[in-house]
N, CA and C atoms of all chains as a GROMACS GRO file, in nm:
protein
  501
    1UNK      N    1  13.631 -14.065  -4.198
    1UNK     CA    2  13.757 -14.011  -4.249
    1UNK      C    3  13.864 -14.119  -4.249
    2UNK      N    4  13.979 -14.128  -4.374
    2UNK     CA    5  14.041 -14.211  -4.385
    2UNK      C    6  14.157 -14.157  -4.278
    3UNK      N    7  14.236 -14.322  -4.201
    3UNK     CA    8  14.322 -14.280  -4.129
    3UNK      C    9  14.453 -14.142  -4.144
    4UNK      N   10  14.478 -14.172  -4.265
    4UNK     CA   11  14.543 -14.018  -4.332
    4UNK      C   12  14.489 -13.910  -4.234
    5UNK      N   13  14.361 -13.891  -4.341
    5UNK     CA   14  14.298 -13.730  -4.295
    5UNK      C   15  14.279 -13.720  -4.164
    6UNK      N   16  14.270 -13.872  -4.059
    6UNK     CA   17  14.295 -13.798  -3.911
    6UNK      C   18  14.396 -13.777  -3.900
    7UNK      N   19  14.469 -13.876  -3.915
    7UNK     CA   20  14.652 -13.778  -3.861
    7UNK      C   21  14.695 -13.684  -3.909
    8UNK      N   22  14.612 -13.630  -4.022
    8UNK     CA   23  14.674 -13.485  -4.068
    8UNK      C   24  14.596 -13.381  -3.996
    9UNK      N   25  14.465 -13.429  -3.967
    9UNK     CA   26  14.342 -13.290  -3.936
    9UNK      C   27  14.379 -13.299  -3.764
   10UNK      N   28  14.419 -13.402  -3.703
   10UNK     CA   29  14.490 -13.458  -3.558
   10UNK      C   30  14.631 -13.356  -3.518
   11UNK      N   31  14.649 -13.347  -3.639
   11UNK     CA   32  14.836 -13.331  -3.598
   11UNK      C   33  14.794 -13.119  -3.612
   12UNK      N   34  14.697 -13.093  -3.713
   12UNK     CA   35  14.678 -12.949  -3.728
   12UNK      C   36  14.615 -12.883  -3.613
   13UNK      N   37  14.535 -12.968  -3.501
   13UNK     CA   38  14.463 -12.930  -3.406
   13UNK      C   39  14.586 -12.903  -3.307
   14UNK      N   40  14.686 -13.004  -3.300
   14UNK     CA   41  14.791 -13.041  -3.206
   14UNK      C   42  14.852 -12.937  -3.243
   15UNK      N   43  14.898 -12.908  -3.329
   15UNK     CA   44  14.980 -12.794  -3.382
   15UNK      C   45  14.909 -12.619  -3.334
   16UNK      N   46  14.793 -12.656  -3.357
   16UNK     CA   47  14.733 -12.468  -3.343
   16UNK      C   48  14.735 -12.494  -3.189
   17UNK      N   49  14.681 -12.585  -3.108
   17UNK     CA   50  14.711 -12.574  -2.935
   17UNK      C   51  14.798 -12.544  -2.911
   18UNK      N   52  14.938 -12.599  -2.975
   18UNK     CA   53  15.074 -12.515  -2.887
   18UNK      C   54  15.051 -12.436  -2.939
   19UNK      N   55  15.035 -12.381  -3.070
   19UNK     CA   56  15.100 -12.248  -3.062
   19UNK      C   57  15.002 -12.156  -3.046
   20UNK      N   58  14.911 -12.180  -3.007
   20UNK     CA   59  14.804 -12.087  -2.942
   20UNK      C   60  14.860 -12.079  -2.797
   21UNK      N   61  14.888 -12.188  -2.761
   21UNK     CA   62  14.938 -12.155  -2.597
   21UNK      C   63  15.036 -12.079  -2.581
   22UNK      N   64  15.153 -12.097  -2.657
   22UNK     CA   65  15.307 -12.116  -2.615
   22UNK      C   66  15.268 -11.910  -2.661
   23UNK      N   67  15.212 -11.874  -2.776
   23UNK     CA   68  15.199 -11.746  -2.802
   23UNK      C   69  15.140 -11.663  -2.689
   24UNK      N   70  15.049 -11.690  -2.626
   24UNK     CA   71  14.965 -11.681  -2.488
   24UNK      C   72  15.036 -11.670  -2.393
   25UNK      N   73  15.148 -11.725  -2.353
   25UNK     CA   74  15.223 -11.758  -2.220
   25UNK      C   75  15.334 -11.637  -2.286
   26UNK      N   76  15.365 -11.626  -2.415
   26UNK     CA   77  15.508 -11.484  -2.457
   26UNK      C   78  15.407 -11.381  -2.455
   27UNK      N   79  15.304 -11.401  -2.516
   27UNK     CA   80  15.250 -11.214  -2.483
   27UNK      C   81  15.157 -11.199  -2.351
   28UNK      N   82  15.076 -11.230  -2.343
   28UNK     CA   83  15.058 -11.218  -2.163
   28UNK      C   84  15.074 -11.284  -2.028
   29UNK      N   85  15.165 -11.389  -2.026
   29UNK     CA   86  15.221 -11.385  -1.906
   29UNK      C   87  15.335 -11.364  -1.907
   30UNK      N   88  15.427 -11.376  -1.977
   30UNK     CA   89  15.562 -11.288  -1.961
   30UNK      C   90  15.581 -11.160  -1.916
   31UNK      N   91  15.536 -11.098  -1.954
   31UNK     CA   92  15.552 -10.968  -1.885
   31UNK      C   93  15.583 -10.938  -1.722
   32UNK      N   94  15.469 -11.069  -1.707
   32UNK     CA   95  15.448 -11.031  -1.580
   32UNK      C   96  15.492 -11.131  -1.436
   33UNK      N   97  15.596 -11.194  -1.543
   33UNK     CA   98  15.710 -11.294  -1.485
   33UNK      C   99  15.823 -11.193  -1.434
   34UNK      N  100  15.934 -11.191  -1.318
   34UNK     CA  101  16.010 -11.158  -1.300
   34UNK      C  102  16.126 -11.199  -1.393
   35UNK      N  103  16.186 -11.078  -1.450
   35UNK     CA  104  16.287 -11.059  -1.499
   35UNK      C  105  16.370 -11.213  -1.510
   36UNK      N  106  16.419 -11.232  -1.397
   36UNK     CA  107  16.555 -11.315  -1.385
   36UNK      C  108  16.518 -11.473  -1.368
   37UNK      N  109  16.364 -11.528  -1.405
   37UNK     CA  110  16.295 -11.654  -1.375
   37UNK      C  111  16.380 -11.707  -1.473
   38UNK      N  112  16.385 -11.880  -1.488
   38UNK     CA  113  16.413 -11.937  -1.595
   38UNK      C  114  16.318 -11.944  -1.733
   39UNK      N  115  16.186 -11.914  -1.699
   39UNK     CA  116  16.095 -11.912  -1.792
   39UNK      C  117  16.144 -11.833  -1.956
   40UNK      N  118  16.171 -11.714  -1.876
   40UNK     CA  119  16.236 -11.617  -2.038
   40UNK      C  120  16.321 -11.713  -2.121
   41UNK      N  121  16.420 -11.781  -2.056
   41UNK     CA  122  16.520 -11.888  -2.142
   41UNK      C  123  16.459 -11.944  -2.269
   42UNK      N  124  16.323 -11.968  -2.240
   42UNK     CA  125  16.259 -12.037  -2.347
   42UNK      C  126  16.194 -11.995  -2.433
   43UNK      N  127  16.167 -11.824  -2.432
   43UNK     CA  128  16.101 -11.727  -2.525
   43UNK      C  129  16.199 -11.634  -2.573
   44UNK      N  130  16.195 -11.603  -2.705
   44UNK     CA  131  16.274 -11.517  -2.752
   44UNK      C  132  16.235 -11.362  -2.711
   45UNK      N  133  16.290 -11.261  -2.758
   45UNK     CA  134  16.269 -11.190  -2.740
   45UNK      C  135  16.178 -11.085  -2.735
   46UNK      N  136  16.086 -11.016  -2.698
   46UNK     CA  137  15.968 -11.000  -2.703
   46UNK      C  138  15.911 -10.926  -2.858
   47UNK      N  139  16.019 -10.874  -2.891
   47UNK     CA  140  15.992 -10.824  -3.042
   47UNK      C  141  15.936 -10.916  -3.147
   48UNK      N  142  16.003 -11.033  -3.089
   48UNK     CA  143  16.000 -11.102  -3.195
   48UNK      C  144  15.846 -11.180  -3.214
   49UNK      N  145  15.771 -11.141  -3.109
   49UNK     CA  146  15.648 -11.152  -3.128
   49UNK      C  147  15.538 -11.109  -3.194
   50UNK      N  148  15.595 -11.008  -3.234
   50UNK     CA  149  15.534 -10.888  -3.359
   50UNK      C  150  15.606 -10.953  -3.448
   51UNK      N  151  15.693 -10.955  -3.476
   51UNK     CA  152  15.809 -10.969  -3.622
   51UNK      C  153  15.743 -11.124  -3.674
   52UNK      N  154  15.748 -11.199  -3.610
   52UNK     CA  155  15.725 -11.350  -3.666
   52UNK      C  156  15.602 -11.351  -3.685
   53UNK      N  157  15.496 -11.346  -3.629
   53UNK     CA  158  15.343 -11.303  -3.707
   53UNK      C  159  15.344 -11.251  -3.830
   54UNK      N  160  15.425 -11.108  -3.850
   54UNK     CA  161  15.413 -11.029  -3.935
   54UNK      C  162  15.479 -11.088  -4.042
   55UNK      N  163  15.623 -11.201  -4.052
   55UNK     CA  164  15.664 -11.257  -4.142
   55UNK      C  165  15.600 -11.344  -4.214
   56UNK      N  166  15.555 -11.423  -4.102
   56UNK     CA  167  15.445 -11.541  -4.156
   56UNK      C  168  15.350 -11.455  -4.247
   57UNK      N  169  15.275 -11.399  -4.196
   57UNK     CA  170  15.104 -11.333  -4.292
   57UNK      C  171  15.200 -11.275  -4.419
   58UNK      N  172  15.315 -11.191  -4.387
   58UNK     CA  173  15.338 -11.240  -4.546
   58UNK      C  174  15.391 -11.314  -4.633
   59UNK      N  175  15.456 -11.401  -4.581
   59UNK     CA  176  15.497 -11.538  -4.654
   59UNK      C  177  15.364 -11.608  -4.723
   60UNK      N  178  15.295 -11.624  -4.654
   60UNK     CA  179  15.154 -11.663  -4.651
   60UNK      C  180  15.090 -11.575  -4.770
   61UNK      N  181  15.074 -11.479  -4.747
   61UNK     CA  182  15.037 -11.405  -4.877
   61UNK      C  183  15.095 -11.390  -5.034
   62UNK      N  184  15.199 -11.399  -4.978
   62UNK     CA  185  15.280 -11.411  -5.131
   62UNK      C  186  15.265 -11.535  -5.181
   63UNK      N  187  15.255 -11.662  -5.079
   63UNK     CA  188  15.197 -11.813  -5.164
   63UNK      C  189  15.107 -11.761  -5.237
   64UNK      N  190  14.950 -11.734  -5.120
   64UNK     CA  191  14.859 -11.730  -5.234
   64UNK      C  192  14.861 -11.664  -5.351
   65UNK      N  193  14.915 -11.575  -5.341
   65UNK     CA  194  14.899 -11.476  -5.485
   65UNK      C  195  14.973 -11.530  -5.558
   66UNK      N  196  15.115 -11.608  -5.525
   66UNK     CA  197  15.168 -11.649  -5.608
   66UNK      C  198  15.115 -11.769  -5.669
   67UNK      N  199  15.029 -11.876  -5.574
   67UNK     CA  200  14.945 -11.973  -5.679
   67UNK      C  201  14.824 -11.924  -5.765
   68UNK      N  202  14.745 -11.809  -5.763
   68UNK     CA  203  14.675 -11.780  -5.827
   68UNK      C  204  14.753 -11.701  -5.963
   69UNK      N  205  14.869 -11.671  -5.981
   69UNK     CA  206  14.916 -11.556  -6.082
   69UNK      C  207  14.826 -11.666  -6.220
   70UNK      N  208  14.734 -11.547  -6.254
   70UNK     CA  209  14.728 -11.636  -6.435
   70UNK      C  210  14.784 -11.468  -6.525
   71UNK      N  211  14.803 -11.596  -6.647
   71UNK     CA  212  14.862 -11.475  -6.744
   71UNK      C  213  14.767 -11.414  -6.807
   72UNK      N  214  14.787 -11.263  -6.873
   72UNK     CA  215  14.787 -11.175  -6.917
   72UNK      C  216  14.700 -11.236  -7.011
   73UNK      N  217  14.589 -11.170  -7.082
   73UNK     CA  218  14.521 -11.172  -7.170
   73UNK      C  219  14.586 -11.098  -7.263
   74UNK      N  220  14.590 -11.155  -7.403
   74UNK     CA  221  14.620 -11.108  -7.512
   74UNK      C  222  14.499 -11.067  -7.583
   75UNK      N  223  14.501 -10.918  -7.614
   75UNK     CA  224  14.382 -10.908  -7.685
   75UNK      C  225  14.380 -10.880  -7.878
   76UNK      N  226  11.983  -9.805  -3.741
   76UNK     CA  227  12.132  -9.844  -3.728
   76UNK      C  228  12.168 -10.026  -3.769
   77UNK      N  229  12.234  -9.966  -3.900
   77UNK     CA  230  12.270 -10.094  -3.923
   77UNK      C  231  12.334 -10.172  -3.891
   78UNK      N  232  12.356 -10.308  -3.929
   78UNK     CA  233  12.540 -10.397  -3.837
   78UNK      C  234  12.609 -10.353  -3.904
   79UNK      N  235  12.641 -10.275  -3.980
   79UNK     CA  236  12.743 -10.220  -4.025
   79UNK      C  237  12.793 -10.132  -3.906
   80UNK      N  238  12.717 -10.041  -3.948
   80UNK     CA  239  12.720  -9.880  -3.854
   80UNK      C  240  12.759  -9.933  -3.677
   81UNK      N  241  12.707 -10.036  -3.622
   81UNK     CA  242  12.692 -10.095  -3.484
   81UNK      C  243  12.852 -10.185  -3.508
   82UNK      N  244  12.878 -10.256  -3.589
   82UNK     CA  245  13.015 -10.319  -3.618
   82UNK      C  246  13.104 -10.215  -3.609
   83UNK      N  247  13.111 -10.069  -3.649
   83UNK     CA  248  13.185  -9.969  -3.698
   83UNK      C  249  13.216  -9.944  -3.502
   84UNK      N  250  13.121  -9.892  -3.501
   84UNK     CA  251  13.086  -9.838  -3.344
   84UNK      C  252  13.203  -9.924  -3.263
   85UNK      N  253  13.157 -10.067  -3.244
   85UNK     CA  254  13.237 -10.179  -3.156
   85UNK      C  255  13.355 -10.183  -3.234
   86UNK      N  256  13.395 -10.154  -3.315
   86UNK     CA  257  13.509 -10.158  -3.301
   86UNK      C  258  13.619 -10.038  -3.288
   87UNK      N  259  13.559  -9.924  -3.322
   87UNK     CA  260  13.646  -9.781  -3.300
   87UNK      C  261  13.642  -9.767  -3.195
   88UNK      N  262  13.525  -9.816  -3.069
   88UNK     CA  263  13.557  -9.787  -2.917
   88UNK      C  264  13.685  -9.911  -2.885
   89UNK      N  265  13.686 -10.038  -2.914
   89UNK     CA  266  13.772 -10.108  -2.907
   89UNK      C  267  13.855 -10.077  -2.945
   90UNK      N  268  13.928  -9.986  -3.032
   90UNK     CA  269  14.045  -9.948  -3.093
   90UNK      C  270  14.086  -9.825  -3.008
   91UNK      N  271  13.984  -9.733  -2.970
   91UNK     CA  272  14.024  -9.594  -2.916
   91UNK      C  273  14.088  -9.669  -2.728
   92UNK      N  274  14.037  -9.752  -2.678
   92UNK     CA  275  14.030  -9.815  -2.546
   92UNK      C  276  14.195  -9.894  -2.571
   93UNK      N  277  14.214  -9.940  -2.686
   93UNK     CA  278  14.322 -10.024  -2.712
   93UNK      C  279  14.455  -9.889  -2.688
   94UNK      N  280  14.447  -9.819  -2.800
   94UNK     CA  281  14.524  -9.695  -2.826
   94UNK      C  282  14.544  -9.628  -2.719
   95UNK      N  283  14.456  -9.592  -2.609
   95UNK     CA  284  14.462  -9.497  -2.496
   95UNK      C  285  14.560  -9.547  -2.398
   96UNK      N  286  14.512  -9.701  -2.369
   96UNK     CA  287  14.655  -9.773  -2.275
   96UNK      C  288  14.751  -9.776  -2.332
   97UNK      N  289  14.828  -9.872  -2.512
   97UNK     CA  290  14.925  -9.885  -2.566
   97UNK      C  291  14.967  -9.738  -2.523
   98UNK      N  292  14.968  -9.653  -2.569
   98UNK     CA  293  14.990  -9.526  -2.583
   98UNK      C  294  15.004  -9.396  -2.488
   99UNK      N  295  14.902  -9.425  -2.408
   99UNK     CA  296  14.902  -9.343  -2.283
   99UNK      C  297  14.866  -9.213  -2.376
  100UNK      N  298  14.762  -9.230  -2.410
  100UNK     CA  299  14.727  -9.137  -2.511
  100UNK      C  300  14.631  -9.015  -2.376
  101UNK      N  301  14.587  -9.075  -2.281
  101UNK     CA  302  14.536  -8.952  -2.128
  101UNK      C  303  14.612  -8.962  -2.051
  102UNK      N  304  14.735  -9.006  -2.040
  102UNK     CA  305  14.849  -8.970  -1.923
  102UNK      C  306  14.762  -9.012  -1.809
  103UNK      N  307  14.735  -9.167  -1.815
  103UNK     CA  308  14.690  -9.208  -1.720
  103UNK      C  309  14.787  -9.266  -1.620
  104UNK      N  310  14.884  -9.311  -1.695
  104UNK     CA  311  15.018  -9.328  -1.605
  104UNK      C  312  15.003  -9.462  -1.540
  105UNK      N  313  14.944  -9.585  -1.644
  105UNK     CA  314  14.988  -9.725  -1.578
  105UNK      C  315  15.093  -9.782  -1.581
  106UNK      N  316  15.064  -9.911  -1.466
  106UNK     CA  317  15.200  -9.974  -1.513
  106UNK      C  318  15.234 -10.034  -1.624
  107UNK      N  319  15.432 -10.024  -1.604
  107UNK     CA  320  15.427 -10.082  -1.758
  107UNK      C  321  15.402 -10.194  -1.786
  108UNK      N  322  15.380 -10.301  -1.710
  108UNK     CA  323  15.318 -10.459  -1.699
  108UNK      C  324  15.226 -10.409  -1.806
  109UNK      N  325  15.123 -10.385  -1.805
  109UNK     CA  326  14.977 -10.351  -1.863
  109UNK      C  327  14.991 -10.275  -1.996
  110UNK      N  328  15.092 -10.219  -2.023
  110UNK     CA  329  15.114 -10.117  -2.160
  110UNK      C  330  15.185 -10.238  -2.217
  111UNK      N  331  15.256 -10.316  -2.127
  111UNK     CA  332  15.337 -10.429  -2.247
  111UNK      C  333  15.260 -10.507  -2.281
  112UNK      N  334  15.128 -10.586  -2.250
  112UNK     CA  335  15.075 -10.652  -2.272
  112UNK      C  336  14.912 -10.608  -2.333
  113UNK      N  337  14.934 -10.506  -2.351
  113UNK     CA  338  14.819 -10.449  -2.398
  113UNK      C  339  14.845 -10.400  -2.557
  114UNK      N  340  14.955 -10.356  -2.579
  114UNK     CA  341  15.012 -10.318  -2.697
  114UNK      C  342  14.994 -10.411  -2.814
  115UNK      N  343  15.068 -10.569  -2.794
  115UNK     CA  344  15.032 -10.614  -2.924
  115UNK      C  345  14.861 -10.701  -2.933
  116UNK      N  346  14.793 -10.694  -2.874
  116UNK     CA  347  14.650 -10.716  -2.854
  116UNK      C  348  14.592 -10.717  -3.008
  117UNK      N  349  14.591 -10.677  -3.078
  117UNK     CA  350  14.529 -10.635  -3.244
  117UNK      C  351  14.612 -10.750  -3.299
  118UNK      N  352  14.731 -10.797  -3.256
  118UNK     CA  353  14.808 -10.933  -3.339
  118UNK      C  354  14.810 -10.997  -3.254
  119UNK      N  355  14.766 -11.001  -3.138
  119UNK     CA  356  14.725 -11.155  -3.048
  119UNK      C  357  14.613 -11.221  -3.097
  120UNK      N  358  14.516 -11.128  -3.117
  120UNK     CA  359  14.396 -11.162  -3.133
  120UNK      C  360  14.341 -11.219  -3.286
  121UNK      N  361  14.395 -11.152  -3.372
  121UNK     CA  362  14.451 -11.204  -3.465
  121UNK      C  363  14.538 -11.362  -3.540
  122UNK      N  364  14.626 -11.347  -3.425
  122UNK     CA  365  14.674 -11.458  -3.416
  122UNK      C  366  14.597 -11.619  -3.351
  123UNK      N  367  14.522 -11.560  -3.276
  123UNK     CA  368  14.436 -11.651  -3.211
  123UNK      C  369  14.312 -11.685  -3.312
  124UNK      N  370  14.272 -11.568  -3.346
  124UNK     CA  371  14.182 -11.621  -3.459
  124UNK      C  372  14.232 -11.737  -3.555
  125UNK      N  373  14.356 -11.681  -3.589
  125UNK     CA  374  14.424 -11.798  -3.677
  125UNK      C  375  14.432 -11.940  -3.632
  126UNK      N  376  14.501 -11.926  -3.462
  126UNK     CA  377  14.480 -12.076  -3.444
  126UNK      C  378  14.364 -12.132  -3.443
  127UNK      N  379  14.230 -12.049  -3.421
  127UNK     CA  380  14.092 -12.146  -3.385
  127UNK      C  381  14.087 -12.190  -3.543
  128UNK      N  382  14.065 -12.098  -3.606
  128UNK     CA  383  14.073 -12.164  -3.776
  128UNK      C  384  14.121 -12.256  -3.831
  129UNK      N  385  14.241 -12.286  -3.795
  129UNK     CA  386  14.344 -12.391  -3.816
  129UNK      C  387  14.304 -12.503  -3.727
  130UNK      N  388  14.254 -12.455  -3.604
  130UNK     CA  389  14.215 -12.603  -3.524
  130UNK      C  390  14.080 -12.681  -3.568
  131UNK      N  391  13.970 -12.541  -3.638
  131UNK     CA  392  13.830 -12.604  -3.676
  131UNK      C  393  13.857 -12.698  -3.812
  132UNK      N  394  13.928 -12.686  -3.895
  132UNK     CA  395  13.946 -12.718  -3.985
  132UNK      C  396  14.034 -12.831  -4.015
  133UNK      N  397  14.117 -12.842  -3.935
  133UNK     CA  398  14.197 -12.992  -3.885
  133UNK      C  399  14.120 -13.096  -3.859
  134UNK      N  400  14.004 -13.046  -3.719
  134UNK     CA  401  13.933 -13.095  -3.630
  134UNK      C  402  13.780 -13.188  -3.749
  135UNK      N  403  13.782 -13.101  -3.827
  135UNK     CA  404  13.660 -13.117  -3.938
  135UNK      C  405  13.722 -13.239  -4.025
  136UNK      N  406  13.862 -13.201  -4.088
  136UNK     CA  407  13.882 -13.289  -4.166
  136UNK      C  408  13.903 -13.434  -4.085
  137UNK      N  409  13.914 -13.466  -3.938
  137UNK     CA  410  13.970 -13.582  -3.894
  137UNK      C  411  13.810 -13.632  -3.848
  138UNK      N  412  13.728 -13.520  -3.833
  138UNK     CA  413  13.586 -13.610  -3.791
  138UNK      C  414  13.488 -13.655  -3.949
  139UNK      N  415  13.537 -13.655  -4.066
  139UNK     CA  416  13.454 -13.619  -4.140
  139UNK      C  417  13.403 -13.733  -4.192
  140UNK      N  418  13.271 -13.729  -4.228
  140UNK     CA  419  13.156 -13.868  -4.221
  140UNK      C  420  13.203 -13.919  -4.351
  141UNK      N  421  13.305 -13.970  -4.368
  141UNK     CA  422  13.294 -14.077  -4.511
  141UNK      C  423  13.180 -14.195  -4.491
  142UNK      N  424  13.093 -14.261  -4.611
  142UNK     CA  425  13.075 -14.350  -4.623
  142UNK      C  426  13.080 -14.414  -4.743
  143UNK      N  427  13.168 -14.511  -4.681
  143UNK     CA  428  13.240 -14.606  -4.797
  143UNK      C  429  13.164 -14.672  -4.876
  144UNK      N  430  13.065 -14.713  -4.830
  144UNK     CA  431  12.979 -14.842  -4.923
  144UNK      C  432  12.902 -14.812  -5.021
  145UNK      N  433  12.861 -14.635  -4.972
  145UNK     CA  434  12.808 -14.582  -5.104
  145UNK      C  435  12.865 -14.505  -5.196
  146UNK      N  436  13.026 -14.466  -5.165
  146UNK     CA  437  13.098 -14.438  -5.217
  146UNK      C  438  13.099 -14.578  -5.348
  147UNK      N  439  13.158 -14.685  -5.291
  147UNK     CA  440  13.216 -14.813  -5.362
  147UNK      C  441  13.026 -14.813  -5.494
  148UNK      N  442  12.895 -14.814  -5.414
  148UNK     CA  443  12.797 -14.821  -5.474
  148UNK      C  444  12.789 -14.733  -5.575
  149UNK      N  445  12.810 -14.605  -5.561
  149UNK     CA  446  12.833 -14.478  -5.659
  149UNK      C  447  12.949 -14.534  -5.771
  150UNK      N  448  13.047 -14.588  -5.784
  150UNK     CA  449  13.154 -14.636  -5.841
  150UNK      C  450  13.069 -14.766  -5.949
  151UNK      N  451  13.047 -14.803  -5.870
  151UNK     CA  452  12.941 -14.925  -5.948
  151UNK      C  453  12.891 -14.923  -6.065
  152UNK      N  454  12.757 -14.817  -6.003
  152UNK     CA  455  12.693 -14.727  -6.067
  152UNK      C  456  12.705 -14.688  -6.226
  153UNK      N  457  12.845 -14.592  -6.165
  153UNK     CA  458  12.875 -14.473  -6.283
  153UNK      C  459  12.947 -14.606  -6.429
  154UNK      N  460  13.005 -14.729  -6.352
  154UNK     CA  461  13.054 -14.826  -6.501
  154UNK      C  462  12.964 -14.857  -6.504
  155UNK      N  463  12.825 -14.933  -6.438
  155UNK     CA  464  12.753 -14.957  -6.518
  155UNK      C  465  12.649 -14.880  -6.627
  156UNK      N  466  12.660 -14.767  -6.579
  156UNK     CA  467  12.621 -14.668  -6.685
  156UNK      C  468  12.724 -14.647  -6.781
  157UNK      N  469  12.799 -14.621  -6.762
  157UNK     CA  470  12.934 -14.599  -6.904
  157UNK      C  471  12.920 -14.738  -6.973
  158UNK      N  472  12.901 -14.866  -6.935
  158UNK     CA  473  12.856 -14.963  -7.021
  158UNK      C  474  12.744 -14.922  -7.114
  159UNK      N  475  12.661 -14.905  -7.054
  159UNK     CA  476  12.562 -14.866  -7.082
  159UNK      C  477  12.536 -14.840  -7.217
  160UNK      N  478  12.603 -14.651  -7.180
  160UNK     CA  479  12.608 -14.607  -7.297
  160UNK      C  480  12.707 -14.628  -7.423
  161UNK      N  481  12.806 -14.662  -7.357
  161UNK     CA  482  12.861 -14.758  -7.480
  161UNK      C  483  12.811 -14.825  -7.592
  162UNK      N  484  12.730 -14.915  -7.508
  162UNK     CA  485  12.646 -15.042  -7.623
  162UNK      C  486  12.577 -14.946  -7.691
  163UNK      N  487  12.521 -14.862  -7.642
  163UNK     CA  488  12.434 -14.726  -7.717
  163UNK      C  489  12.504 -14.649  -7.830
  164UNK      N  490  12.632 -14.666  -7.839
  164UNK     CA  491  12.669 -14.646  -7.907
  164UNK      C  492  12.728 -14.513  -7.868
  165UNK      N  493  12.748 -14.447  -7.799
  165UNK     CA  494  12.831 -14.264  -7.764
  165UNK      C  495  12.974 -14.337  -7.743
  166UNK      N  496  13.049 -14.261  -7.813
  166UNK     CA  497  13.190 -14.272  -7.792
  166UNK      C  498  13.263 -14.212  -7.680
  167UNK      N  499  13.327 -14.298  -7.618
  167UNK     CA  500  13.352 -14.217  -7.486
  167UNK      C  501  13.512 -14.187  -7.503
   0.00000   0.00000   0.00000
């Protein structure tokens, strides 16, 4: 693989670890952190753990469909 | 019993087991530690799927076996055939 495609396929691995972690540490160990730790400081609010998934998959969806739109057959 | 029917199975008990804690659907009366973290489970898991996907596929493109020399040999190749047929006369 040309140096490119590692630092891009490098940087996507690096990328899904945090946020595989950092998502991991807001939905199950938070909870079960005391209230008043400094830890919460650094996670938003717990809703927003549903909400930002749910924005993404459809942002995400509307790309694809939007790169596939072909036109209308004229018959 | 097909993997369908056996897929169907594993996952409606996984869903009914999911639903019963989120929900307290038998007034089992846990703590709420365990209902909060049990609730979004269907978009954790989800979500996790996403990252392994995103990591196999990163991970693929940075290990992936180029070889150059038969790349450059394939290149060779294909003009000296388009010469080729040239002199042959096909219009390219």
């Amino acid at each position: 693989a040309t140096a490119v495609d590692q630092a891009v396929g490098m940087s996507l691995v690096v990328f899904s670890l945090v946020l595989f972690t950092y998502y991991s540490v807001w939905v199950i160990v938070l909870p079960f952190v005391a209230r008043d730790h400094i830890l919460h400081n650094y996670f938003l609010p717990r809703e927003y753990s549903v909400i930002l998934p749910g924005v993404a998959a459809i942002v995400v969806l509307i790309c694809i469909l939007w790169k596939n739109r072909k036109p209308k057959k004229v018959d | 019993m097909t993997k369908l029917v056996e897929w169907l199975v594993g996952v409606t008990v996984v869903l009914v087991g999911w639903a019963v804690v989120s929900f307290d659907l038998l007034d089992l009366r846990l703590p709420d530690t365990y209902r909060e973290v049990a609730w979004p489970m269907p978009l954790y898991l989800l979500v996790s799927f996403g990252c392994y996907s995103l990591a196999t596929v990163g991970y693929r493109v940075a290990t992936f076996n180029d070889c150059e020399e038969a790349a450059r040999e394939l290149q060779e190749q294909i003009k000296e055939a388009k010469e080729d047929l040239r002199k042959k006369g096909l219009k390219m």
